[in-house]
Structure formats: structure tokens, C-alpha cells
C-alpha positions as CSV (number, residue, x, y, z in Angstrom):
1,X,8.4,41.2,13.9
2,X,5.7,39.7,15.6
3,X,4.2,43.4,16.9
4,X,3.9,44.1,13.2
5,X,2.4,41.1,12.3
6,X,-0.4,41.7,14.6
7,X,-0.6,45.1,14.3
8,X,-1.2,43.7,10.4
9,X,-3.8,41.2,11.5
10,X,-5.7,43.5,14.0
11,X,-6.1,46.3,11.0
12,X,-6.9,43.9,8.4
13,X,-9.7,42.2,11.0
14,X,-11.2,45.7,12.4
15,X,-10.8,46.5,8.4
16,X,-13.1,43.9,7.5
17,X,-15.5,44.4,10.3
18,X,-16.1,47.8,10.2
19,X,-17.1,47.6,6.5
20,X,-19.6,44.9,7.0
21,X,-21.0,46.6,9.9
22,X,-21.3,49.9,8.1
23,X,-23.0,47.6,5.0
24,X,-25.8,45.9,7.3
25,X,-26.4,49.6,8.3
26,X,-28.0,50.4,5.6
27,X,-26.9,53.1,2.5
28,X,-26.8,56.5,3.2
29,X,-25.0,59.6,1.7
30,X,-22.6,61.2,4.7
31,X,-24.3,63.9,4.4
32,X,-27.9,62.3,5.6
33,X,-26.6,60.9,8.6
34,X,-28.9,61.6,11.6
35,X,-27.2,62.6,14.7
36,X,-27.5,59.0,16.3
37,X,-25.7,57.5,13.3
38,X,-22.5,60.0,13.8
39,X,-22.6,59.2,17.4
40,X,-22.3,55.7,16.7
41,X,-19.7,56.2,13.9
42,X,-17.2,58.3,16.4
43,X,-17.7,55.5,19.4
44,X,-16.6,52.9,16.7
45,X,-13.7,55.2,15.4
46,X,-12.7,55.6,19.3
47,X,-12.9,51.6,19.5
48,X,-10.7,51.1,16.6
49,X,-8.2,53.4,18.1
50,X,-8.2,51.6,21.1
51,X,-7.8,48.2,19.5
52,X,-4.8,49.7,17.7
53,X,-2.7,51.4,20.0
54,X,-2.7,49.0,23.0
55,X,-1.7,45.9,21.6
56,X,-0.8,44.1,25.4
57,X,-4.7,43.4,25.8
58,X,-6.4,40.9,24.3
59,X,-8.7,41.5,20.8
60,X,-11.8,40.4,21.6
61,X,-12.8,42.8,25.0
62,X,-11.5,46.1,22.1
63,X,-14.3,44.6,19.7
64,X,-17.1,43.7,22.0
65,X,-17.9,48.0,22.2
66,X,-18.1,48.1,18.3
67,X,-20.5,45.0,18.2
68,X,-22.5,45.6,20.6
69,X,-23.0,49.6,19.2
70,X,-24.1,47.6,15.8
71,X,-26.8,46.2,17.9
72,X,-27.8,48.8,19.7
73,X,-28.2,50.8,16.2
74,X,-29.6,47.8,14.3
75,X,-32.2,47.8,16.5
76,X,-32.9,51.4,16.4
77,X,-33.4,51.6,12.6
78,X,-35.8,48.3,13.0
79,X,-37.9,50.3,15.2
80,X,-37.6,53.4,13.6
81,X,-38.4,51.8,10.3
82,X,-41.5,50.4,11.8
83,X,-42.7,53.7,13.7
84,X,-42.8,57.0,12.7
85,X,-42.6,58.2,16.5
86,X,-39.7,56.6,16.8
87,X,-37.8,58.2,13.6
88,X,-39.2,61.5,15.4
89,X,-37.8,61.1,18.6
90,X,-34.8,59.8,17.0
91,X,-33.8,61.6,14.5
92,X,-36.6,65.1,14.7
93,X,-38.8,66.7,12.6
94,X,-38.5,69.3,10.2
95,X,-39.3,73.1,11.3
96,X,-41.2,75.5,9.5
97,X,-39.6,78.7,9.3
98,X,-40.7,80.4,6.5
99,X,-44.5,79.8,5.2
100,X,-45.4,82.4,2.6
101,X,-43.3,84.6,2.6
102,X,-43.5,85.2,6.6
103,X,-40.5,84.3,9.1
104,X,-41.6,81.7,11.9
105,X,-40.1,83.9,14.6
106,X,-41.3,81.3,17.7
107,X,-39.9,78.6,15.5
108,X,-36.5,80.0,14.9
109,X,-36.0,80.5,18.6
110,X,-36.9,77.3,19.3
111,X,-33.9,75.9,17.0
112,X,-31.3,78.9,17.7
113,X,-31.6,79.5,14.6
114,X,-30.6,83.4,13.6
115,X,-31.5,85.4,10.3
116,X,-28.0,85.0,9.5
117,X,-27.9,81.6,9.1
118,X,-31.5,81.7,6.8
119,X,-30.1,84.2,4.5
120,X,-27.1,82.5,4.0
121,X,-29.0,79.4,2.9
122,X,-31.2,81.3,1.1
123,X,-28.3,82.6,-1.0
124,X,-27.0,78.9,-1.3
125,X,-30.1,77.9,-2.8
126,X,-30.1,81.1,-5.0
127,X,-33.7,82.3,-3.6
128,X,-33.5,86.1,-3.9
129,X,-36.6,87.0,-2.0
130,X,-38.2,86.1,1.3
131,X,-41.7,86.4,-0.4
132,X,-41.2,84.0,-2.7
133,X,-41.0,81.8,-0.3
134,X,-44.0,79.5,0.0
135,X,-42.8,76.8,2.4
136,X,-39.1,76.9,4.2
137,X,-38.2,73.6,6.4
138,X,-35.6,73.3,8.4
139,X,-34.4,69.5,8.3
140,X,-33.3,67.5,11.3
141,X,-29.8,67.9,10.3
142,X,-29.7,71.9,9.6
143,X,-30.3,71.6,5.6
144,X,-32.9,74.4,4.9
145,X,-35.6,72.8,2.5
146,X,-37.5,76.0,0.3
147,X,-40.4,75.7,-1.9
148,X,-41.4,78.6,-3.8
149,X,-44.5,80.2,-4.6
150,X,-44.6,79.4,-8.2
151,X,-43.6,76.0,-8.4
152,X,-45.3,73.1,-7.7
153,X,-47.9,72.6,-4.6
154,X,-46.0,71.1,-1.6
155,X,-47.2,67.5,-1.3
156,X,-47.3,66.9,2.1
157,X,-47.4,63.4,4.1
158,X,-51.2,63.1,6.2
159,X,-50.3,59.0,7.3
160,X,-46.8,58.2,7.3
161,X,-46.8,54.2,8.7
162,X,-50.8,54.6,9.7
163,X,-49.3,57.3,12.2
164,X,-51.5,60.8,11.2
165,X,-48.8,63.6,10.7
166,X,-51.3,66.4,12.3
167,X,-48.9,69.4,12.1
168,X,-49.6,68.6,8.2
169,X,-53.1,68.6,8.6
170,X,-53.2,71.9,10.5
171,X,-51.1,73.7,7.0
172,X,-54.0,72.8,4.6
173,X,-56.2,74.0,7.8
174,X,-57.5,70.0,8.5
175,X,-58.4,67.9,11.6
176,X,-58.0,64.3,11.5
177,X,-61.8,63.5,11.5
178,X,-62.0,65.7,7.8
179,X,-59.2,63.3,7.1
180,X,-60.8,59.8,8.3
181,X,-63.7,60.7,6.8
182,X,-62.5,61.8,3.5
183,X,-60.3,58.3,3.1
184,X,-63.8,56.2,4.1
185,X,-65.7,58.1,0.3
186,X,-61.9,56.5,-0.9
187,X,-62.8,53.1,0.4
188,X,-60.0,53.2,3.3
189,X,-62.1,53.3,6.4
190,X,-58.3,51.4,8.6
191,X,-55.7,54.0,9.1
192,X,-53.4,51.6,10.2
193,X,-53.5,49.5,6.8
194,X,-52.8,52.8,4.7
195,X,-48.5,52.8,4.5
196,X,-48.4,57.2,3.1
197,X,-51.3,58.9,2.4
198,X,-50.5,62.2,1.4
199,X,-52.1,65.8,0.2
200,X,-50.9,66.4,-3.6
201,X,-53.0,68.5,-6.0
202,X,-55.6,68.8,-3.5
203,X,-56.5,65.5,-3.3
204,X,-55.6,62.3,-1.3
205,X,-53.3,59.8,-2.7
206,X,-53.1,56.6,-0.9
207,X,-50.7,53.6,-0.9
208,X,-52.0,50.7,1.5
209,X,-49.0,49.0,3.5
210,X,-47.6,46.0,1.7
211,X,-48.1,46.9,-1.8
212,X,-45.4,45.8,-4.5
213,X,-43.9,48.1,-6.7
214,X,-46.3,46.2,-9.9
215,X,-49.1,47.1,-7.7
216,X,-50.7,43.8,-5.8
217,X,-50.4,43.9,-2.3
């Protein structure tokens, strides 16, 4: 009787636990995880497993691994929510494999990714036509991303966190100075103050950091 009951106690505990550690992580859909956060999640699994089948050793040393994971990945979104460069070497950046209507051969070697795989996204995403295709990304986690040529322009990200995003620069054929200068006939001569500037229409639209959603900052 008493293996049972703390068999009981030990789920109900790592229960409660494991949901308040996956709430203070933050929301996100399953399917946006980034490949630190599933890392993470199987550890935790494998700690709960532990915790579970050997019930001769004490609680405490089975849940020290899960907490100190939290931490470790507490810490990580902190940063990466700060720093742009961080979230990159974290999580990666998007490849262009497609801009319009051409293949990024380079590119799709660089990610092992074959024609097989873009065609059968392409057919998920019920694009007919390669030249159609104004902008393909390939997203951290495998999702292909396609923006066709009659839709709306791509708006593309310049500053992300007062970090300049220069591979975005170099699409709309740009350096950073065209950019600096640009943002001081704006009024925004600080790149570190500007939160997202981005590229939409062909113009510059700019949110300084610490704005509120009713506009004051």
C-alpha cells in the first residue's frame, strides 16, 4: 500500500511541476518549438521517468535535473529575448531558397535540403509553379515559408532589437549606411533605441523600443 501511495504522490507532485514549468516557459504551439526547447522537453520526460520507476532513492536528487534544465532554459529565452544574435545562434535563421522564381542551389546544400523535399512543400502549400515564386524561406524548424509574385511585397525586418539584419539589406540591394542615413531624414539618428524597423511598401516603418501598444513610449 505504501509503494502505491507514493507512486500516487510522486505523479501527482512531478504532475504539478512539470505544468508550472512548461507555463513559466512561455506559450507556444508544438509545432514552433525550436530545437533547444525539444531538447529540453525529452531531458525532463527522461527525468520523470526516472523519478517514476526507481522509487528506493530519494525525490529530491530525481527533480534537481528537471529544475535546474528550467533554469538553464529560462535563462536562454531572457537572453534570447533581449538579443537577436542570440535567438540566431539559438534557434537559426531562415534560408532563402527560392527568390524569384530561381532555386538557391548553394543554399540548399548548405541545409541538405533536396528538390524532393521543396516540391513536396510546394504541393502542401498548393504553389503550382516555381516561377511564381517570389521569395521561398526555409524556417529554422524545416517549414518552407513562400511568397508569391502577385501578392503583397515581402516586408522584411532591417533592425530587429537595434541589431541591423544585413542579409535583409543586401535583397532590396542596401548597405547599412543607405539605411542609417535614411532613418536620420526620419528623425532616428540611435539604432539601438529603434525596437523593428522594417522595409514595407518601399518605405521605412519604425517602432522605437519601449513603446505601448496606445502609442507613448
Amino acid at each position: 500500500m505504501e509503494l502505491y501511495l507514493e507512486i500516487a504522490f510522486r505523479t501527482i507532485l512531478l504532475y504539478i511541476l512539470i505544468l508550472v514549468i512548461f507555463r513559466l516557459m512561455g506559450k507556444r504551439e508544438v509545432g514552433e518549438l525550436s530545437i533547444m526547447d525539444l531538447v529540453v522537453f525529452v531531458l525532463i520526460a527522461e527525468c520523470v521517468a526516472f523519478a517514476l520507476e526507481d522509487m528506493d532513492k530519494a525525490l529530491f536528487p530525481m527533480i534537481f535535473p528537471i529544475l535546474l534544465l528550467f533554469v538553464i532554459q529560462y535563462c536562454n529565452s531572457l537572453l534570447a529575448l533581449k538579443s537577436k544574435k542570440v535567438r540566431d545562434l539559438i534557434d537559426g535563421d531562415p534560408s532563402l531558397v527560392v527568390k524569384n522564381g530561381v532555386i538557391n542551389e548553394e543554399e540548399m546544400r548548405k541545409q541538405r535540403y533536396n528538390l524532393d523535399d521543396l516540391f513536396q512543400q510546394l504541393r502542401e502549400a498548393r504553389v503550382p509553379s516555381i516561377k511564381n515564386i517570389a521569395y521561398a524561406y526555409l524556417e529554422p524548424l524545416g517549414k518552407l515559408s513562400v511568397f508569391l509574385k502577385d501578392e503583397d511585397p515581402l516586408v522584411l525586418p532591417l533592425i530587429v532589437d537595434g541589431d541591423v539584419v544585413e542579409r535583409h539589406l543586401k535583397m532590396i540591394e542596401k548597405d547599412e549606411q543607405w539605411l542609417k542615413e535614411t532613418l536620420k531624414t526620419k528623425g532616428y539618428s540611435n539604432l539601438d533605441e529603434i525596437f523593428y524597423c522594417c522595409f514595407e511598401d518601399y518605405d521605412l516603418y519604425v517602432q522605437l523600443k519601449g513603446t505601448t501598444i496606445d502609442g507613448k513610449q
